[in-house]
Every structure is written in structure tokens, then in C-alpha cells.
N, C-alpha and C positions, 0 to 999 in steps of 0.2 A: 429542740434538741437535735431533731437530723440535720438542720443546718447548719448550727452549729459546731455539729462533729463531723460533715461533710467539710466545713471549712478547715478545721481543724488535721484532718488524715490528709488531706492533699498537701499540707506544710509540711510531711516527713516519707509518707510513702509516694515513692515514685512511680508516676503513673496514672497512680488514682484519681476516678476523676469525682467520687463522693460518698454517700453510703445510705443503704437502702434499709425499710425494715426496721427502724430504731425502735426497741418500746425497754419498758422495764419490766427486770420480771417480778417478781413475788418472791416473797425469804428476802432474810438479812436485815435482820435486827438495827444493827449497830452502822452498814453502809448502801449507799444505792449500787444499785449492779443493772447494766442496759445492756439488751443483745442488740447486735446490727450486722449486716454486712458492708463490707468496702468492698464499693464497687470499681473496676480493675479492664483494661482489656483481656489481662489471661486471665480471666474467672474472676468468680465472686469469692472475697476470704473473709468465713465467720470468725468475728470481732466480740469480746465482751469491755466495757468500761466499769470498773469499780472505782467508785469517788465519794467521799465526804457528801453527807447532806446537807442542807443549811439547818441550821439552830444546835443539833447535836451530831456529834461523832463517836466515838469509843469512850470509854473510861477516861479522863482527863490523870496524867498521867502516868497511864497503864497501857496505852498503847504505841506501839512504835512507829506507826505516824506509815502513812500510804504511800510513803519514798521512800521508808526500811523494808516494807512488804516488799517493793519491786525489786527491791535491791535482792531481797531472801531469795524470791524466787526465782530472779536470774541464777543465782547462786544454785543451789537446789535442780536445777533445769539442768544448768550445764554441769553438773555433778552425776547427774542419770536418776535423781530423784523426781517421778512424777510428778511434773509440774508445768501449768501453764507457759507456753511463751511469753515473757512480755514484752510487745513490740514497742510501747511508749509511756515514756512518766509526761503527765500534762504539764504547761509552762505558764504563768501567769497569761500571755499575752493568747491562749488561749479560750478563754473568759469559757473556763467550764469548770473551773475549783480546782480542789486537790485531787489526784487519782493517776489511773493508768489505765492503759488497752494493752489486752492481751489475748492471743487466741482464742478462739471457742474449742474445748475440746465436749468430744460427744462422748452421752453417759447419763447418768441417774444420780440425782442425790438425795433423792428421798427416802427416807428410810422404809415406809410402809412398802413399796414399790421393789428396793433392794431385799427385803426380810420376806415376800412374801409374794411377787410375780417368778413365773417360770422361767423368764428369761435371764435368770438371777441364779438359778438352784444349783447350775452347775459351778458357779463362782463362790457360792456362798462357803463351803466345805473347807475352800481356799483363803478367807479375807483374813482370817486371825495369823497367820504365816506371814501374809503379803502384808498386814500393818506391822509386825513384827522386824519385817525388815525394811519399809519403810521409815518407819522410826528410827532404825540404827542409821540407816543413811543422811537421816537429820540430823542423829548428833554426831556423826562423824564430819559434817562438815566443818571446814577450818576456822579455829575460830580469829585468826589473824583477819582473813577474808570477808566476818561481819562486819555489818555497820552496828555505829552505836545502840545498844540496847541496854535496857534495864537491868538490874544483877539484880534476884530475888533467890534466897533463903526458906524453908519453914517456917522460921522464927519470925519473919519479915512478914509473908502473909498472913500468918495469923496474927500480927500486929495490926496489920491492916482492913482485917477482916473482921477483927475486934472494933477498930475505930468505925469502920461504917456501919456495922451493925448495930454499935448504940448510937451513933447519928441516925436513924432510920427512927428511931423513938415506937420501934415496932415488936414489944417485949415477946421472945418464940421458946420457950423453955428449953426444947428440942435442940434449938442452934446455940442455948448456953450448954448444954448437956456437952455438945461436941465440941465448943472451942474449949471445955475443960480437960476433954481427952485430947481433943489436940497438945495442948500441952503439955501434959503428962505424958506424950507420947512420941516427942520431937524427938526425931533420932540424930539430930545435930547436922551441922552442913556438911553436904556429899563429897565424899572423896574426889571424884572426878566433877565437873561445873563443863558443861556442854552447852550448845543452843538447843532448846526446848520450842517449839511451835506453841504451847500454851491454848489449843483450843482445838486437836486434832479427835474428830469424832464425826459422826452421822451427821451428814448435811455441809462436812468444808471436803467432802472426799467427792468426787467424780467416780462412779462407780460401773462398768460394763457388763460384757458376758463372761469376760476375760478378768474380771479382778478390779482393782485400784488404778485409774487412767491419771489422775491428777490430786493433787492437794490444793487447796482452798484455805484463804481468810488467815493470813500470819498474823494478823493485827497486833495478838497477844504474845508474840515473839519476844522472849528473853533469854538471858543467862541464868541458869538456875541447873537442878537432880534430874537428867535424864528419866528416872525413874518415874516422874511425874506423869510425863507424855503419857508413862505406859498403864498407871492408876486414873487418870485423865476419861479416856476409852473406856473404861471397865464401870462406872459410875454409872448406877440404873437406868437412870432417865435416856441413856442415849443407848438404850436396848428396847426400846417401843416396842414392851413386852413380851420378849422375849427374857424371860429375867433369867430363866437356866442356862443360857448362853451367854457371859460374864463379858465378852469383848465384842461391844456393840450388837448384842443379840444374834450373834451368828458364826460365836467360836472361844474356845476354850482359852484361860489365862495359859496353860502349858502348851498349847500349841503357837501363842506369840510368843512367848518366851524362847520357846525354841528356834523360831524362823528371826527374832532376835540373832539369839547368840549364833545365830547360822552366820548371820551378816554382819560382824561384828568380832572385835578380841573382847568387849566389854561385858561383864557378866550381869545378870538379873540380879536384884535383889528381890524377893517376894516383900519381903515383910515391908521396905521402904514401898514398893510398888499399892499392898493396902493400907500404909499411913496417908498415901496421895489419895486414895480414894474415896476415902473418908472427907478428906481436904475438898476434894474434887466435889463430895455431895453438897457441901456445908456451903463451898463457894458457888455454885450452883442457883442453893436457895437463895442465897443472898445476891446473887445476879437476877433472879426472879423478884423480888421484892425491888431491887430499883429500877426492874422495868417499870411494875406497879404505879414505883412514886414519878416517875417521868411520864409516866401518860399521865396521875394526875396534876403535876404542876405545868407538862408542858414544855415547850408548844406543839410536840409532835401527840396529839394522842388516840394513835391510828389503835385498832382493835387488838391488831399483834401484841403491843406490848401488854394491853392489858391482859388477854389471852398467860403469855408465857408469865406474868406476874401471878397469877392463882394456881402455877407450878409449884410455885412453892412451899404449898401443902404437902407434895408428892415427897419432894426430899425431907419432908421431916420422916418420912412411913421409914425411907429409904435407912434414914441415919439410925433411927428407933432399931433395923433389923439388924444394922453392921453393929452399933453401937450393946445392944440390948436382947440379942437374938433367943427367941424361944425354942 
């Protein structure tokens, strides 16, 4: 891989003469992601690559493909939205697959580490604000200026969410319980249809002393209800228990909302924003059950997935308390 990518950065960055340090890190389910440096007469610059892995990649498709990501977060970058640089989309004649390089920015995206180290405490009071407006700055960007993405609905996921679910052949009482409120509860498609990140929560966020450094992992990048993004965040599991703190364990739904409509003419909806989260649980477990079944059929079947595949108990507790609350 370092030779490879050494051969690879001296065909764009001028100057360089390789890179040093390559390894892979840990996390990321769905893509490989390698830190390195390029190595440089003026200094060393930290380099990340996120690429397809062999045998599987995201959701087939559901994803917008690692040439839309680059594209977002150029977009996104040079819009003033926290976000990686990305310095290159890889080219066949590269012989390193699908992906890109892009800066290393420094920071934390663990969640135990952000919810519970002191080097965090002073940001933490901050992060439901700073996602707040973050998120308006996503869907304010233009949407003339996307590249093509998928247009999803309510009515469409939970179509979808239905058909994988009884392909799973894995009967959860729990998950029919919800795709029945689901639909009894579709508030019909959103006035406004924005770009939505589709996966913005604990672990795609670069986190500092200072707040929100970056956003991570567009993969799930569509047209769809703004509103999503913001029921998305708020879905238990990405509160690593913190459960009294509803936006990502470390801040209030009325404090995003506010630092929302700070940064934005577009208003909250609450109620669409806990129809998402509901959504957000259900699809959740059911992203956890086909981690499950892809470790067992294969060929990847590293610990991880099975690991986040027995998640999927958590979101039935989850849906049982939104759905059924004592």
C-alpha cells in the first residue's frame, strides 16, 4: 500500500517525493480509510484515503458512490462547512480502486472519549448548537451545484425498509410494530427537499476542544426532508449512553434547533423531526441485522460486523420506549 500510494501522490502533488507511515485505521464499517503522510521538501502533510474495499461497499444502491462524496465535500469545504480537504479522486491507472485523499484534520471521533474525557467538557455544552448549524449549512447548499443523488421520500423508505426486512427472513415483532406506525404516521413529502448527509452522527464527526472540526462518511448523501438529518442525531444508539441528552448524548433537541434556525431562514419542525427518529431507529436495526447477515454469508466476516449486528436488540428497547412509553 505505501508503494503504491507513494507512486500514486507524486503523479499529482508537485514535489513530493512519497509517503511515509501508511497503515489502516480501525472503524468504518462500510469503507477502508489509511492515514499516511506525504512526504514533501517543505514538510510532511497528513493525508487520509477512504476507498472501496474489495467484495463489498455500501448498500448497493443506496450509496452515492466515493466520486459523489468527493464532490459533497469539495462542495461543503468551500462553502465554510467543516470539511475535510479533498486533495484527489483516484483514477483507474492508479491501481488503488475507487476513493480519494484527503487531509488529515486533528480531533476525536469517538464517542466514549468525546462524552466523557476532559479535554471535551468545555466543547461539550457547545456541540448541539454547532450540529445545529452545521446541518443548516448542508442543506443550504445549492442544489444546482450537486452531483447526482438519489431523491428519497418517507413513503420510499419505508418501502424499502419493508422490502429488506422480509427478505432478512428474520420475523422482530418490534420492527413490525414500527413500520406500522410508520405508516400511519407519514406526514407526506417535505415542503422544502434539500441535500441531507444521511448518516451525520457520533463517529462521521471530527470532534476537538473547540467543537465540530470536520464532517465525515457522505456516502448516504441524498435529496430528501432536511428534517431527517436532524431526527437522524437524536436516535439513541448514537448517545453511548447518555440517553437524557437526546443529540448525541451531549445536548438538548431545543438547543439544535435553535443554533439551527440561528443559521438558516428555514424553520424546525419538531414533530417531522420525531417521525425521523423513529425512522432513524427502525432503520438503524435493520442496518444492524444485515451487518449480521454479511458476516454470515461473506466474504468479509471481520468481528465488527458481527459485533454491530447484535445491536439490533438495542433498537428494539429503543423503539418499544418512543413507540410504547411507560
Amino acid at each position: 500500500m505505501q508503494q503504491a500510494l507513494s507512486h500514486c501522490v507524486r503523479t499529482w502533488c508537485d514535489g513530493a517525493t512519497g509517503v511515509i507511515d501508511a497503515k489502516r485505521l480501525s472503524g468504518g464499517a462500510s469503507q477502508e480509510t489509511w492515514s499516511f503522510d506525504i512526504a514533501h521538501p517543505d514538510g510532511e502533510r497528513g493525508a487520509i484515503l477512504r476507498r472501496a474495499p474489495q467484495g463489498y461497499g455500501a448498500a448497493p444502491g443506496r450509496a452515492a458512490g466515493l466520486n459523489a462524496e468527493a464532490d459533497l465535500m469539495r462542495l461543503a469545504f468551500d462553502a465554510g462547512v467543516p470539511s475535510p480537504r479533498v486533495l484527489y479522486v483516484l483514477r483507474e491507472a492508479d491501481d488503488l480502486g475507487t476513493g480519494f485523499i484527503m487531509d488529515r484534520v486533528a480531533g476525536e471521533t469517538i464517542p466514549r472519549k468525546i462524552l466523557r474525557d476532559q479535554e471535551f467538557a468545555a466543547a461539550r455544552p457547545l456541540l448541539a448548537r454547532q450540529v445545529g448549524r452545521v446541518l443548516a449549512g448542508i442543506h443550504d447548499l445549492p442544489m444546482a451545484a450537486l452531483p447526482a443523488l438519489r431523491s428519497m421520500t418517507a413513503a420510499k423508505e419505508i418501502a424499502e425498509m419493508t422490502r429488506d426486512y422480509r427478505a432478512m427472513n428474520w420475523p422482530r415483532p418490534v420492527f413490525d410494530l414500527a413500520l406500522r406506525w410508520l405508516g400511519d404516521h407519514d406526514p407526506g413529502p417535505s415542503a422544502e427537499v434539500t441535500l441531507v448527509h444521511g448518516d451525520f452522527r457520533h463517529g462521521n464527526l471530527i470532534i476537538g476542544a473547540d467543537g465540530i472540526r470536520a464532517v465525515l462518511d457522505w456516502e448516504l448523501a441524498h435529496l430528501g426532508d432536511p428534517m431527517e438529518d436532524l431526527g437522524w442525531i437524536c436516535v439513541n444508539s448514537w448517545r453511548f449512553g447518555g440517553i437524557d441528552k437526546p443529540v448525541g448524548g451531549f445536548g438538548t433537541r431545543e438547543d439544535m434547533f435553535a443554533g439551527y434556525e440561528a443559521a438558516t431562514t428555514r424553520r424546525v419542525d419538531p414533530d417531522r423531526v420525531m417521525f425521523w427518529e423513529v425512522m432513524g431507529t427502525l432503520r438503524w436495526g435493520l442496518m444492524c441485522c444485515g451487518m449480521m447477515q454479511r458476516f454470515r454469508q461473506g466474504p468479509d466476516h471481520s468481528m465488527e460486523r458481527a459485533m454491530i449486528g447484535r445491536r439490533s436488540s438495542e433498537t428494539e428497547i429503543d423503539l418499544l420506549r418512543l413507540l410504547a412509553p411507560r
